[in-house]
DSSP file (Angstrom, degrees, kcal/mol; ACC not computed):
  #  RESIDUE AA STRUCTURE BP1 BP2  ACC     N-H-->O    O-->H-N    N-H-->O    O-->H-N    TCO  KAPPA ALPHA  PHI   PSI    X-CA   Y-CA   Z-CA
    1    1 A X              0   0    0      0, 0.0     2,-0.1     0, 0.0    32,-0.1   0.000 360.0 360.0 360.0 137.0   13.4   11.9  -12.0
    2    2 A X        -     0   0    0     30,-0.2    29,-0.1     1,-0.2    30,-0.1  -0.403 360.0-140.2 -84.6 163.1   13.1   10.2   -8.2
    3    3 A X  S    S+     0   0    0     56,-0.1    58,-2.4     1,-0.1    57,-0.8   0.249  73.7  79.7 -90.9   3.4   15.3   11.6   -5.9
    4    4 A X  E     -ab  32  61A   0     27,-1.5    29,-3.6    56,-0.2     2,-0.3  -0.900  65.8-141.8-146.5 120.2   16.4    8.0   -4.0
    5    5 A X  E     -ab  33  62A   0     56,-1.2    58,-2.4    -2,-0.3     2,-0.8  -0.756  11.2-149.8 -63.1 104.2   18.8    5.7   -5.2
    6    6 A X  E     - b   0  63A   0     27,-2.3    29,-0.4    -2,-0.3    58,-0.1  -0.613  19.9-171.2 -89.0  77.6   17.6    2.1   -4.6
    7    7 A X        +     0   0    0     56,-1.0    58,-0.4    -2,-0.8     2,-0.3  -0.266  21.7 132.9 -66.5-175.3   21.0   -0.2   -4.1
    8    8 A X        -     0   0    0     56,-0.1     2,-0.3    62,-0.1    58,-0.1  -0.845  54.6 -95.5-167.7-175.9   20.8   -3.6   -4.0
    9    9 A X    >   -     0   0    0     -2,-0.3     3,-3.9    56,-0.2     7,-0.2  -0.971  38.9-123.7 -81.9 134.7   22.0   -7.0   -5.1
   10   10 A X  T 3  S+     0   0    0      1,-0.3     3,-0.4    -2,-0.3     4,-0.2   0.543 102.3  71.3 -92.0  13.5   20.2   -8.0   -7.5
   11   11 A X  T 3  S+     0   0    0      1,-0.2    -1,-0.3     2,-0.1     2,-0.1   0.492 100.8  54.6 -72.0  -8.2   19.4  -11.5   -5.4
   12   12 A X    <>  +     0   0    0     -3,-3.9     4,-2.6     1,-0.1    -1,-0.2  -0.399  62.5 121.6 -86.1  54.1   17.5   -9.5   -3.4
   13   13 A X  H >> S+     0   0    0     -3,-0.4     3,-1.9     1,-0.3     4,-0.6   0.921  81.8  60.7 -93.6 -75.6   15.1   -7.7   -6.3
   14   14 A X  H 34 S+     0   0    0      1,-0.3     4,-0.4     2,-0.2    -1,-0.3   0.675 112.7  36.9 -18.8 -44.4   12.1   -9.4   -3.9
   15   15 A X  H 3> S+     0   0    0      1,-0.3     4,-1.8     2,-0.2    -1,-0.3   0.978 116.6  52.5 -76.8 -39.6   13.5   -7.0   -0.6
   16   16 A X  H <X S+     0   0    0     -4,-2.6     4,-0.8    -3,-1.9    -1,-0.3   0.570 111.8  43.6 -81.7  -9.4   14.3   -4.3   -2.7
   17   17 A X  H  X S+     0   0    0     -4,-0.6     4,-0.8     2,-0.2    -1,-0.3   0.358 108.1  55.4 -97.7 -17.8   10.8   -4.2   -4.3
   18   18 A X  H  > S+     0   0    0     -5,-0.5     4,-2.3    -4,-0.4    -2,-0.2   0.896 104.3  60.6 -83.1 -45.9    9.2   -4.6   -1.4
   19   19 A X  H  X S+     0   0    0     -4,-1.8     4,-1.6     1,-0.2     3,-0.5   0.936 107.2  45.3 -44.1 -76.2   11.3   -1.3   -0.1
   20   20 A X  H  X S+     0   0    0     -4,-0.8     4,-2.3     1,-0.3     5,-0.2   0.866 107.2  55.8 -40.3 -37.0   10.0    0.7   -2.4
   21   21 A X  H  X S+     0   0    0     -4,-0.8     4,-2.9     2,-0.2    -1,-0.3   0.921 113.6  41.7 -53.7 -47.4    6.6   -0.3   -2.0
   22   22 A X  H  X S+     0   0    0     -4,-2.3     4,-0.6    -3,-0.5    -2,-0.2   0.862 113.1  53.5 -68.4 -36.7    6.7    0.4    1.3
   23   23 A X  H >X S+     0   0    0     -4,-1.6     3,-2.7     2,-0.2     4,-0.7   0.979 111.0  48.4 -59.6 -76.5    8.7    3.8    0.4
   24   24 A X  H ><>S+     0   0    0     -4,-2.3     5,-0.6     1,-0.3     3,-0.5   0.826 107.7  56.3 -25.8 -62.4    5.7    4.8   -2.3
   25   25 A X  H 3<5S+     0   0    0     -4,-2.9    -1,-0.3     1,-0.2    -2,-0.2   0.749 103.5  54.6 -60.4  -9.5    3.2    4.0    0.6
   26   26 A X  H <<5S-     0   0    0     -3,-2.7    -2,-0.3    -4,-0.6    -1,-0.2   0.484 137.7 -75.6 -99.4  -8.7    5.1    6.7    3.0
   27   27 A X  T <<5S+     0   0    0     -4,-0.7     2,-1.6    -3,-0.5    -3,-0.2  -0.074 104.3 114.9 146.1 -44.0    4.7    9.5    0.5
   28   28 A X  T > 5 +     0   0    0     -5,-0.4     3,-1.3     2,-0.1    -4,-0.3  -0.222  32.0 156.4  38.7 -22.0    7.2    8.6   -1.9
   29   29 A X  T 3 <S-     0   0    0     -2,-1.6    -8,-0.0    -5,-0.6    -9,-0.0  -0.136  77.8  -2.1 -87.2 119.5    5.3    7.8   -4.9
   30   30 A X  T 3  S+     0   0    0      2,-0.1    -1,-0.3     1,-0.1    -2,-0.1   0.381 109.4  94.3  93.0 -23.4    7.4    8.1   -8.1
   31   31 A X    <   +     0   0    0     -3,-1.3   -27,-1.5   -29,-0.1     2,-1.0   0.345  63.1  86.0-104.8  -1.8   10.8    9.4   -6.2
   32   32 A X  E     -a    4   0A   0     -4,-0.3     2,-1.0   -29,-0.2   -27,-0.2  -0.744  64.6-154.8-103.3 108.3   12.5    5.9   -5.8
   33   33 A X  E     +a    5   0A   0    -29,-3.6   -27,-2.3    -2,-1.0     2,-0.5  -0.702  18.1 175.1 -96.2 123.4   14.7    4.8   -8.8
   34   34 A X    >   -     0   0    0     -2,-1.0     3,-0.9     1,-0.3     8,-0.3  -0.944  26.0-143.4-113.8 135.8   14.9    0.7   -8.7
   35   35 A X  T 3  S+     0   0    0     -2,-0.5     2,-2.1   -29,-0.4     7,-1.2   0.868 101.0  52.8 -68.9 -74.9   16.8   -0.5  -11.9
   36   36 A X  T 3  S+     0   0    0      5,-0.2     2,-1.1    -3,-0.1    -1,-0.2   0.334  80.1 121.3 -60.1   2.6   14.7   -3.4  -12.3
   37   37 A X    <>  -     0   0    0     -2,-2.1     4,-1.5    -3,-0.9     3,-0.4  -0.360  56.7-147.6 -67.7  95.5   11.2   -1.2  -12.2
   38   38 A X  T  4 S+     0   0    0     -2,-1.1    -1,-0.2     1,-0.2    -2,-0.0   0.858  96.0  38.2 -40.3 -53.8    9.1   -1.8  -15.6
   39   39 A X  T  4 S+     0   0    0      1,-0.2    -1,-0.2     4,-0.0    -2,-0.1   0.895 140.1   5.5 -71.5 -40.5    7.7    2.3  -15.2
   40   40 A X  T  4 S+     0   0    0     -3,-0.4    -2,-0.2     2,-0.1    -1,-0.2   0.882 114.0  87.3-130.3 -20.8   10.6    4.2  -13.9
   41   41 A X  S  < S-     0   0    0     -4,-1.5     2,-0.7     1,-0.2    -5,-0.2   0.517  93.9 -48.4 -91.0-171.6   13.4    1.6  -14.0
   42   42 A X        -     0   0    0     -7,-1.2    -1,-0.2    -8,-0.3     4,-0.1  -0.483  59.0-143.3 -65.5 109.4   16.1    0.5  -17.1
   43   43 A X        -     0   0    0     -2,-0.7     3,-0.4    -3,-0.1     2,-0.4  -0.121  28.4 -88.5 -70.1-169.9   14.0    0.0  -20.0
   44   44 A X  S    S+     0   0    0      1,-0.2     3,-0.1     3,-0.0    -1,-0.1  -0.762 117.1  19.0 -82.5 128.6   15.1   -3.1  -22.5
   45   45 A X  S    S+     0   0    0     -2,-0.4    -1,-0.2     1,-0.3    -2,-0.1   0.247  96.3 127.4  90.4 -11.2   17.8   -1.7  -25.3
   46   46 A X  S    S-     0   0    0     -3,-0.4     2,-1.1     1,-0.1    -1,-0.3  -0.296  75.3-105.8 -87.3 176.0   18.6    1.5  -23.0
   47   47 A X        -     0   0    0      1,-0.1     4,-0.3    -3,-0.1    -1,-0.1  -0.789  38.9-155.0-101.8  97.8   22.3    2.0  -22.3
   48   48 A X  S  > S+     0   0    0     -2,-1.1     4,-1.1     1,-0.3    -1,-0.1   0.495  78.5  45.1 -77.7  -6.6   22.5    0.8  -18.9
   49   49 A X  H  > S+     0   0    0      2,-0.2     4,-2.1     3,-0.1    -1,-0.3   0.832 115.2  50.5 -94.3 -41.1   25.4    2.4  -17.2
   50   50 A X  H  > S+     0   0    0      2,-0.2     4,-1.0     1,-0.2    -2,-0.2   0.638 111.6  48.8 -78.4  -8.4   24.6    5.6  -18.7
   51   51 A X  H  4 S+     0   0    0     -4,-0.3    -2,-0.2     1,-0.2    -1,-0.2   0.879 119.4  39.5 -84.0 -55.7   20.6    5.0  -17.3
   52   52 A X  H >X S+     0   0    0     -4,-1.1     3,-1.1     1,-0.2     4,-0.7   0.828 113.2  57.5 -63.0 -30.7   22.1    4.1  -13.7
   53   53 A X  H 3X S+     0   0    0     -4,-2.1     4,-3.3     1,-0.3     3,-0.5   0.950 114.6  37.6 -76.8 -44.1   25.0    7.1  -14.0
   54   54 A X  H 3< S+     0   0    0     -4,-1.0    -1,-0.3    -5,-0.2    -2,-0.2   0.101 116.0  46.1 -89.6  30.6   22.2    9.8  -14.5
   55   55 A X  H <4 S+     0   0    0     -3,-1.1    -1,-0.2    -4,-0.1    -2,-0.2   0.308 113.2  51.3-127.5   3.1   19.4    8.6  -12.1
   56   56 A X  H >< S+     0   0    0     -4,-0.7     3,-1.1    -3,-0.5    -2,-0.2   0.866 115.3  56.9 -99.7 -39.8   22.9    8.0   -8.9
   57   57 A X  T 3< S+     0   0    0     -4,-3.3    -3,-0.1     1,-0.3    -4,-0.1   0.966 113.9  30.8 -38.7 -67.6   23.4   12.3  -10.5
   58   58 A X  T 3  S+     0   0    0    -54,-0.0     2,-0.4     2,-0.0    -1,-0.3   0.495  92.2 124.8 -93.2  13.6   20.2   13.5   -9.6
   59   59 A X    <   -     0   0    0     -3,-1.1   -55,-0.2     1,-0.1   -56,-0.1  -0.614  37.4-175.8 -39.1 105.7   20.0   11.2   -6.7
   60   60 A X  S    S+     0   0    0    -57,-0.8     2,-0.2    -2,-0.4   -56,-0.2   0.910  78.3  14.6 -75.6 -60.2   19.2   13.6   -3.3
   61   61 A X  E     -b    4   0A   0    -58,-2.4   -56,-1.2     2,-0.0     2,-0.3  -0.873  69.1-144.7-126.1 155.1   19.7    9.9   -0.7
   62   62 A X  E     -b    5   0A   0    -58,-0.3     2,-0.6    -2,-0.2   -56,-0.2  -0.973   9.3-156.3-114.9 109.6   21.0    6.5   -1.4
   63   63 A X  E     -b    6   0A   0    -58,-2.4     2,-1.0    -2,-0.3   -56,-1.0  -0.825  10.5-164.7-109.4 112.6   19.4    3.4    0.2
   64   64 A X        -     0   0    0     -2,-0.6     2,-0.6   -58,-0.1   -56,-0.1  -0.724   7.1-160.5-117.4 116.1   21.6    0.6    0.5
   65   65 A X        -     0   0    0     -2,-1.0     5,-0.3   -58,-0.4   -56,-0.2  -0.361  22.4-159.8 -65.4  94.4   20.2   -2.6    1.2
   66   66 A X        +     0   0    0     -2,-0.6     2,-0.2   -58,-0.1     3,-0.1  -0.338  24.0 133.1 -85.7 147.7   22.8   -4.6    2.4
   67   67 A X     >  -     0   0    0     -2,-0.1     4,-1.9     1,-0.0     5,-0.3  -0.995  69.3 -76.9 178.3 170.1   23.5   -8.2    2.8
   68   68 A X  H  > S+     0   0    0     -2,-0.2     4,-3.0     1,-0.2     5,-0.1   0.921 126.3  51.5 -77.3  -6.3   25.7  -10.5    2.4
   69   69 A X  H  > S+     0   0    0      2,-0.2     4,-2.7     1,-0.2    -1,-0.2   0.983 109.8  56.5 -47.3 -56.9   25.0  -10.7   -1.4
   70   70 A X  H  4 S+     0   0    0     -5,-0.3     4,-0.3     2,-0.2    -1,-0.2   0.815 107.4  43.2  -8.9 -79.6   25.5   -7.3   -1.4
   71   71 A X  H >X S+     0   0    0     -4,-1.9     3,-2.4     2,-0.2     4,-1.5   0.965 104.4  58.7 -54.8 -64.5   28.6   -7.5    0.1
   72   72 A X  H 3X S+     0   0    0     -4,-3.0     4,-2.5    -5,-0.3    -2,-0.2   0.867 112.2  50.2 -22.0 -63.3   30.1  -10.4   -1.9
   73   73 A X  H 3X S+     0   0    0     -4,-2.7     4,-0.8     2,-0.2    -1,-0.3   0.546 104.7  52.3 -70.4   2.2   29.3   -7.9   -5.0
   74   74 A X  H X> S+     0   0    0     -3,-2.4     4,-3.3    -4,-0.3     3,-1.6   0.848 106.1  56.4 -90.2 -79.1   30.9   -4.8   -3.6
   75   75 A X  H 3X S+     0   0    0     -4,-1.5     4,-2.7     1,-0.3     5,-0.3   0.878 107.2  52.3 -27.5 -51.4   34.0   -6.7   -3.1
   76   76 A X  H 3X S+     0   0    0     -4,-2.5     4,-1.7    -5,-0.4    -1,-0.3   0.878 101.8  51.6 -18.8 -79.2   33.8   -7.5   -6.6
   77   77 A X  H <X S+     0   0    0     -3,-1.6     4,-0.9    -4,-0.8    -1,-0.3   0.649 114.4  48.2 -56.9 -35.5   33.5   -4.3   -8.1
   78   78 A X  H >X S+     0   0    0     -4,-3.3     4,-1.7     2,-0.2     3,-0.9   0.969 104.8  56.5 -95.4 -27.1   36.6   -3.4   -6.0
   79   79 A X  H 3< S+     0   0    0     -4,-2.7    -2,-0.1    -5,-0.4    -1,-0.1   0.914 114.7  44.3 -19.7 -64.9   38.8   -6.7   -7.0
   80   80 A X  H 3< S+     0   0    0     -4,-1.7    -1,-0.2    -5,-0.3     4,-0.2   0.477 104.4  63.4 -83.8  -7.5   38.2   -5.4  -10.9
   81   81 A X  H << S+     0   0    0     -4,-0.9     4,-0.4    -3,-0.9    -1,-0.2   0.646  97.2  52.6 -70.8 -23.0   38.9   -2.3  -10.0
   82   82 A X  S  < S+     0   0    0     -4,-1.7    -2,-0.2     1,-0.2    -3,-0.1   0.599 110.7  54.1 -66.3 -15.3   42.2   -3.1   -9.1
   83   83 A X  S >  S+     0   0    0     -5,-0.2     3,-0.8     1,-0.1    -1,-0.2   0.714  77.5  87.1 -92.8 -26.6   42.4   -4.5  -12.1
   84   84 A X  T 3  S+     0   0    0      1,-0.2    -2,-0.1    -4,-0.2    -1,-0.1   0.642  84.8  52.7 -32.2 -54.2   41.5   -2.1  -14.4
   85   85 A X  T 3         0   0    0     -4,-0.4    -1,-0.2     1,-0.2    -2,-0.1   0.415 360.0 360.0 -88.6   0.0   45.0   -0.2  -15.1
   86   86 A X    <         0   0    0     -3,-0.8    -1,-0.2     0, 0.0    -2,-0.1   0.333 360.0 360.0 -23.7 360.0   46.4   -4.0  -15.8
């Protein structure tokens, strides 16, 4: 299971794939979870909050690639969390 937890937005899948590439070439190889990744990523059919919940558990570092997509979705997530006990 990798040991670094890839954020992103996922309008940036081009930067964030490009991290990891670069991450892989520094030793890395195999230790980066990107959801979108055909080999190590969220396959098609899998239960995707439950894939992302166990690869941010056995997560050692978090790299979050930030921007303002990014941000705009954070904000999001906290909007509808506020919303939640509605």
């Amino acid at each position: 299971m990798a040991r670094i937890f890839l954020s992103h937005s996922s309008q940036n899948n081009r930067e964030a794939l490009a991290m990891k590439v670069w991450l892989e070439s520094q030793g890395w190889k195999d230790e980066v979870f990107l959801d979108f990744d055909p080999e190590t990523g969220i396959k098609i059919g899998e239960r995707w909050k439950e894939r992302l919940s166990k690869a941010h558990s056995r997560s050692e570092a978090f790299l979050f690639l930030t921007s303002p997509a990014y941000s705009a979705s954070q904000r999001d997530r906290i909007r509808l969390a506020g919303h939640a006990d509605r």
